[in-house]
N, C-alpha and C positions, 0 to 999 in steps of 0.2 A: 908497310904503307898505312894499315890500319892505325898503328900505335900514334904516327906522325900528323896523322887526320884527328883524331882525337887530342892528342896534344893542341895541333892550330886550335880547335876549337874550344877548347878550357880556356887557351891564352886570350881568345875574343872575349871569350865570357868574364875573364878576370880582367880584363882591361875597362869593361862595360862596370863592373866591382865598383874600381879604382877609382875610375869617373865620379859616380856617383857620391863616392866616399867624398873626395873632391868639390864636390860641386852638391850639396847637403839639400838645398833650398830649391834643386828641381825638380816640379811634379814626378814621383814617384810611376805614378800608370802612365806615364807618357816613354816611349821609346826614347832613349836617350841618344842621339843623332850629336857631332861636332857643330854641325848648321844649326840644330835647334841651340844645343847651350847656349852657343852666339846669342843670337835672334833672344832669349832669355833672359842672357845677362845684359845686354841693352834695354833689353826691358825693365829692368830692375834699375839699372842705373839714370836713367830717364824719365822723364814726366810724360807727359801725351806725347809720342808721334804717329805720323801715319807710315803708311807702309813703305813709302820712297826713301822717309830720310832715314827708318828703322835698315832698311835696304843699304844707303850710304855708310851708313856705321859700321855695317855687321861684314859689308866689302872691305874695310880696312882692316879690322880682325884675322877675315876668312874669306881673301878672295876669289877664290871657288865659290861661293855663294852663290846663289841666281836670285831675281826677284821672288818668282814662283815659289822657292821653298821657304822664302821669307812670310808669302803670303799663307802657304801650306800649316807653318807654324803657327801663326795667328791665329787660325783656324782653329786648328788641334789644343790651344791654347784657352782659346775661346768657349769648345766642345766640354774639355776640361773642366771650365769653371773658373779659371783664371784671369783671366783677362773679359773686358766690356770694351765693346765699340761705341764711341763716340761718332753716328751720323751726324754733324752739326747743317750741312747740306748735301744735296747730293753729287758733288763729288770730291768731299773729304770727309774720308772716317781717319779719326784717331780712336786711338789703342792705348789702353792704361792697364794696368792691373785691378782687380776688383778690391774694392776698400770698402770701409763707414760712408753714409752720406755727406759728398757735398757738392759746393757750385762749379762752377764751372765759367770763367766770364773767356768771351772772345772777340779779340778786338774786329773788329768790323773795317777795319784798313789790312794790314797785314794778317791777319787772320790766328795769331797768336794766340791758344788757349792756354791759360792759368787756372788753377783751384785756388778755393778755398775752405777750409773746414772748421767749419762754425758750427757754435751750435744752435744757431737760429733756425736753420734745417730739420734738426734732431727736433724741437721744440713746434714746430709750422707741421711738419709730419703727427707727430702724437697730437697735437690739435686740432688737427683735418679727420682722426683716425674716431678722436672721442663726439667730433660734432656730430659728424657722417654716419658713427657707429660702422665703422668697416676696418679693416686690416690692409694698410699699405704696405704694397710688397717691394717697390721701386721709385724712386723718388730720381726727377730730372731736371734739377734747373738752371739755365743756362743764361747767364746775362752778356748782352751784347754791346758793344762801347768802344771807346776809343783806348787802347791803353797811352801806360804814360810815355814812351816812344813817341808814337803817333799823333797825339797832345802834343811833344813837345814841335813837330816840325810843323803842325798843323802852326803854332802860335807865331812860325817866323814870318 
């Protein structure tokens, strides 16, 4: 019984191996969970979303999923170091990965956020940093509009 208990338990631990072996690009210190990879790899594969449509994705994947460990992820994601939430109001955050600085525009009808990454940012930063004499740690800017969707049905 002993031999057969230790057995299961090496094959847990080489499967948790395998995974990782597999799947190269996920946080290391983070428990590797089926849910989480999910939750992950959507996040990788995607730009901003919030946690419902991250939720919608990650149910076709792994329907077992729950909301809750969607948001759990994010979480532990966020803990990590990984990911930044985007409060644009209060009540939608989106979720990106952490990157270089840039904008962020949202349209103000459907509420679609896009980037951009410019280096007018990079540039607007080092020149607030040398007038000020201070060290910018986080730069937020966020422009709000119409996108070009919304433009176009507004023009009908």
């Amino acid at each position: 019984m002993k031999k057969s208990l230790e057995k299961s338990l090496f094959d847990g631990r080489q499967k948790t191996v395998n995974k990782r072996k597999k799947n190269r690009n996920f946080p290391a210190e983070l428990r590797l969970t089926a849910q989480r990879e999910v939750v992950w790899e959507i996040i990788q594969e995607t730009g901003h979303l919030d946690a419902e449509e991250l939720y919608l994705k990650a149910k076709k994947k792994n329907p077992r999923i729950s909301l809750s460990t969607v948001y759990r992820s994010l979480i532990a994601f966020k803990k990590a170091g990984y990911l930044q939430d985007l409060n644009y109001d209060r009540s939608h955050r989106h979720f990106e990965l952490k990157q270089a600085d840039h904008l962020h525009f949202i349209c103000s009808n459907c509420k679609k956020v896009s980037e951009l990454n410019t280096g007018t940012l990079t540039a607007l930063k080092k020149e607030a940093e040398e007038a000020l004499k201070v060290k910018i740690e986080k730069t937020d800017l966020t422009l709000v509009g119409l996108c070009e969707k919304c433009l176009q049905k507004q023009k009908k």
